[in-house]
BATI-427801 format. One record per residue: residue number from 1; x, y, z of N, C-alpha, C in turn; residue in one letter. Coordinates in steps of 0.001 Angstrom, whole numbers, plus 500000, padded with zeros to 6 digits. Layout:
<nodes>
+-----+--------+--------+--------+--------+--------+--------+--------+--------+--------+----+
!   i !   n.px !   n.py !   n.pz !  ca.px !  ca.py !  ca.pz !   c.px !   c.py !   c.pz ! aa !
+-----+--------+--------+--------+--------+--------+--------+--------+--------+--------+----+
! NUM !      X !      Y !      Z !      X !      Y !      Z !      X !      Y !      Z !  A !
...
+-----+--------+--------+--------+--------+--------+--------+--------+--------+--------+----+
</nodes>
This chain:
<nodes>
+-----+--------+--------+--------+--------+--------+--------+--------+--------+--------+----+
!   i !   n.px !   n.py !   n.pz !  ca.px !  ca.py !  ca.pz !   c.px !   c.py !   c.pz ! aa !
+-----+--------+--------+--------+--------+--------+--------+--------+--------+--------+----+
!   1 ! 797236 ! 592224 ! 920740 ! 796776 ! 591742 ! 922022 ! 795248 ! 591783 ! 922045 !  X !
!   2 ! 794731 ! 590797 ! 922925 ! 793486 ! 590655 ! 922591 ! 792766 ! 591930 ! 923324 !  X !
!   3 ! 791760 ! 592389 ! 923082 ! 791251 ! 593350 ! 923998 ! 789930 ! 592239 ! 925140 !  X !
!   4 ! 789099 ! 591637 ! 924212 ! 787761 ! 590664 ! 924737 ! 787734 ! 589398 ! 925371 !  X !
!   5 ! 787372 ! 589446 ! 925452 ! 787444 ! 587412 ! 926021 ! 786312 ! 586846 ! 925550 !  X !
!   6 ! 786333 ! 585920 ! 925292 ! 785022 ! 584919 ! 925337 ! 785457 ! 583648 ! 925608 !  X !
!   7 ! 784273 ! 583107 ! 926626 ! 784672 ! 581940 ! 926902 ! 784531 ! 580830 ! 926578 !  X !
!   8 ! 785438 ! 579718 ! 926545 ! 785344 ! 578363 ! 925950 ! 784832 ! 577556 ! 927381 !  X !
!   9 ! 783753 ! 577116 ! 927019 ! 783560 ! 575585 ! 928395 ! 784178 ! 574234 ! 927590 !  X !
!  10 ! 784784 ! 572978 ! 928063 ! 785243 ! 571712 ! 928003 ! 784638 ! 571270 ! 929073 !  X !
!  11 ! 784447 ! 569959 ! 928900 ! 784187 ! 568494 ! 929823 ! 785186 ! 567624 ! 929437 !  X !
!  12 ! 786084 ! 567649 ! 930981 ! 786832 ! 566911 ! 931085 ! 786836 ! 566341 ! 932276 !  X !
!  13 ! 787365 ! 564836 ! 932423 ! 787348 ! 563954 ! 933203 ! 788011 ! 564434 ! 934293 !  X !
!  14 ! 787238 ! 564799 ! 935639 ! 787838 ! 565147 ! 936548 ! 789347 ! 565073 ! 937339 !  X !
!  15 ! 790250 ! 563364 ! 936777 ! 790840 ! 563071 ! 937213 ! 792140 ! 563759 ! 936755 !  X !
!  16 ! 791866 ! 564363 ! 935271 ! 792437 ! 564690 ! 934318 ! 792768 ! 566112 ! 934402 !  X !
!  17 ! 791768 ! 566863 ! 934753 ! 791627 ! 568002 ! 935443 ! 792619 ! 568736 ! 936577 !  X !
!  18 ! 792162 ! 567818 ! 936889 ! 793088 ! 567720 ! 938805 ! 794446 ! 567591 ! 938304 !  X !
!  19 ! 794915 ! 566661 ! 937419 ! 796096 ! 566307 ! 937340 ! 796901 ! 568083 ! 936500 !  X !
!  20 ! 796203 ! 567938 ! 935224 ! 796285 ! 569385 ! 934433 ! 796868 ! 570607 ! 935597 !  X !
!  21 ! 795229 ! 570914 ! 936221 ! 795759 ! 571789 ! 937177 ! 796820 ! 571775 ! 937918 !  X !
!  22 ! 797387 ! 570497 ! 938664 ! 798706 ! 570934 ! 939289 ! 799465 ! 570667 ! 938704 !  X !
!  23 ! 799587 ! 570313 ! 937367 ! 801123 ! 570778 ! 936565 ! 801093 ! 572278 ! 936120 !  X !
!  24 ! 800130 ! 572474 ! 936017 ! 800435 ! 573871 ! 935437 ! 800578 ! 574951 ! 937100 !  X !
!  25 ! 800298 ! 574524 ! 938279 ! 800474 ! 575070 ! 939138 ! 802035 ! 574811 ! 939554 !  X !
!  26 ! 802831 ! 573784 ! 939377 ! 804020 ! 573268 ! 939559 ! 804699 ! 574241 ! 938671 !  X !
!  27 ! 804423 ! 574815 ! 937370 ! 805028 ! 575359 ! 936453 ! 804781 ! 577047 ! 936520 !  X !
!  28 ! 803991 ! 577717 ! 937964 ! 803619 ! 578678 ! 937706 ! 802231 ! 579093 ! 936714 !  X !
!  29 ! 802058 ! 578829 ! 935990 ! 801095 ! 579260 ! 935399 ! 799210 ! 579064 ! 935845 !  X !
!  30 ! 798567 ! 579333 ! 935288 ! 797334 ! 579222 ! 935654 ! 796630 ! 577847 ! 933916 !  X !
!  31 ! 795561 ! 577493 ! 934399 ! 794904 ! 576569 ! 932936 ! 794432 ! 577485 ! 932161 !  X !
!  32 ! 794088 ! 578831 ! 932412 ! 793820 ! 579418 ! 931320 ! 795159 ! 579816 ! 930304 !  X !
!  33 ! 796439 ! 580345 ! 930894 ! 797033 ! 580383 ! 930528 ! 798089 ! 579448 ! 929533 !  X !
!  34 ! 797594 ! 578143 ! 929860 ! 798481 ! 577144 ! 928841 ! 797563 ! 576968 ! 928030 !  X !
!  35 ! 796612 ! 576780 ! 928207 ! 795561 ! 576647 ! 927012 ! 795062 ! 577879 ! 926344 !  X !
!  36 ! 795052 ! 578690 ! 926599 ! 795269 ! 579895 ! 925483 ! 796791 ! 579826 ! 924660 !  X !
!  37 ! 797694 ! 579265 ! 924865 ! 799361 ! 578959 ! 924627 ! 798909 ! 578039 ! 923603 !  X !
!  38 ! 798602 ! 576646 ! 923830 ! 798020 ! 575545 ! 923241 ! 796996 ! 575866 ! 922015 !  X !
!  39 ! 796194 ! 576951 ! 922110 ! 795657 ! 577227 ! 921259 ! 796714 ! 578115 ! 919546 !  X !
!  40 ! 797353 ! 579171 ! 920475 ! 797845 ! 580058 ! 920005 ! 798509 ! 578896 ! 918544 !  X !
!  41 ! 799503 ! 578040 ! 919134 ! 800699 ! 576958 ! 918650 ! 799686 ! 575999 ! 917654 !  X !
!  42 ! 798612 ! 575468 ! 918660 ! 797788 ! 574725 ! 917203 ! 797228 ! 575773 ! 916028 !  X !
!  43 ! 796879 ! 577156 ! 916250 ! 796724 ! 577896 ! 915313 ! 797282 ! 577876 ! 914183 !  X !
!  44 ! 798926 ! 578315 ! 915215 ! 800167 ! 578262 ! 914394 ! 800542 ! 577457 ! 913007 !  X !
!  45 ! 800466 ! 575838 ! 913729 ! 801045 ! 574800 ! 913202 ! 800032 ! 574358 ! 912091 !  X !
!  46 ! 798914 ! 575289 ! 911800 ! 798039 ! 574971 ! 910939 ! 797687 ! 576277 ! 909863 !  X !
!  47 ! 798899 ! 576814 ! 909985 ! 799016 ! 578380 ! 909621 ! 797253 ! 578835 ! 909651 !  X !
!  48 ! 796558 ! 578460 ! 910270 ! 795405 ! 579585 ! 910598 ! 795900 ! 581605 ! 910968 !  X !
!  49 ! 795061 ! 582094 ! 910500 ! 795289 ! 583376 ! 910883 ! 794347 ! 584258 ! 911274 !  X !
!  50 ! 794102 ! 584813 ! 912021 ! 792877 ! 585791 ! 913012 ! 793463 ! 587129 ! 913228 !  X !
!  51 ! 792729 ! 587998 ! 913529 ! 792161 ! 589192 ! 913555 ! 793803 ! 589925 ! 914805 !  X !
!  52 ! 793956 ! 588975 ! 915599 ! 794718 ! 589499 ! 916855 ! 795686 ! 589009 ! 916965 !  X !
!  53 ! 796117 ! 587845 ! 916021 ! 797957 ! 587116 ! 916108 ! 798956 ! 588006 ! 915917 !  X !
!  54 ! 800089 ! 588334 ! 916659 ! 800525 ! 588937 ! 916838 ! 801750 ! 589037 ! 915421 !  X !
!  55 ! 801768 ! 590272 ! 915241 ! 802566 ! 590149 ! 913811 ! 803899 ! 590713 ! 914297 !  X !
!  56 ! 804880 ! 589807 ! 913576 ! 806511 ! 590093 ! 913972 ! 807084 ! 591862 ! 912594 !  X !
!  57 ! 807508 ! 592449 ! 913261 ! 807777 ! 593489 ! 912544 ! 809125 ! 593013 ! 911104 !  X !
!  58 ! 808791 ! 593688 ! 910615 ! 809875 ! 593109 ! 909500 ! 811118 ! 593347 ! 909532 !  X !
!  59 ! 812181 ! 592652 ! 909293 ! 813421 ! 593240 ! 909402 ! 814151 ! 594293 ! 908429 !  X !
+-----+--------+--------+--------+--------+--------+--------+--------+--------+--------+----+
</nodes>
């Protein structure tokens, strides 16, 4: 789990924004929260690996 944060800024088209935000408000969540998700999965799908991905215990 992460302990830090640092922050990412984007420019995005306001309309796009607006829209983003209330799906992810429709779905419960907040935009930080899907896009930290979004990140996690493109990490994933590119087997990248960092310091804080969470490691599955072995069976």
């Amino acid at each position: 789990m992460e302990s830090k944060t640092a922050r990412l800024t984007i420019l995005i088209d306001p309309a796009k924004k607006q829209a983003f935000e209330e799906l992810c408000a429709l779905q419960d969540q907040t935009a930080s929260q899907v896009l930290r998700q979004l990140i996690r999965d493109y990490l994933e799908k590119h087997q990248v690996d960092y310091p804080t991905k969470a490691r599955l215990a072995p069976k």
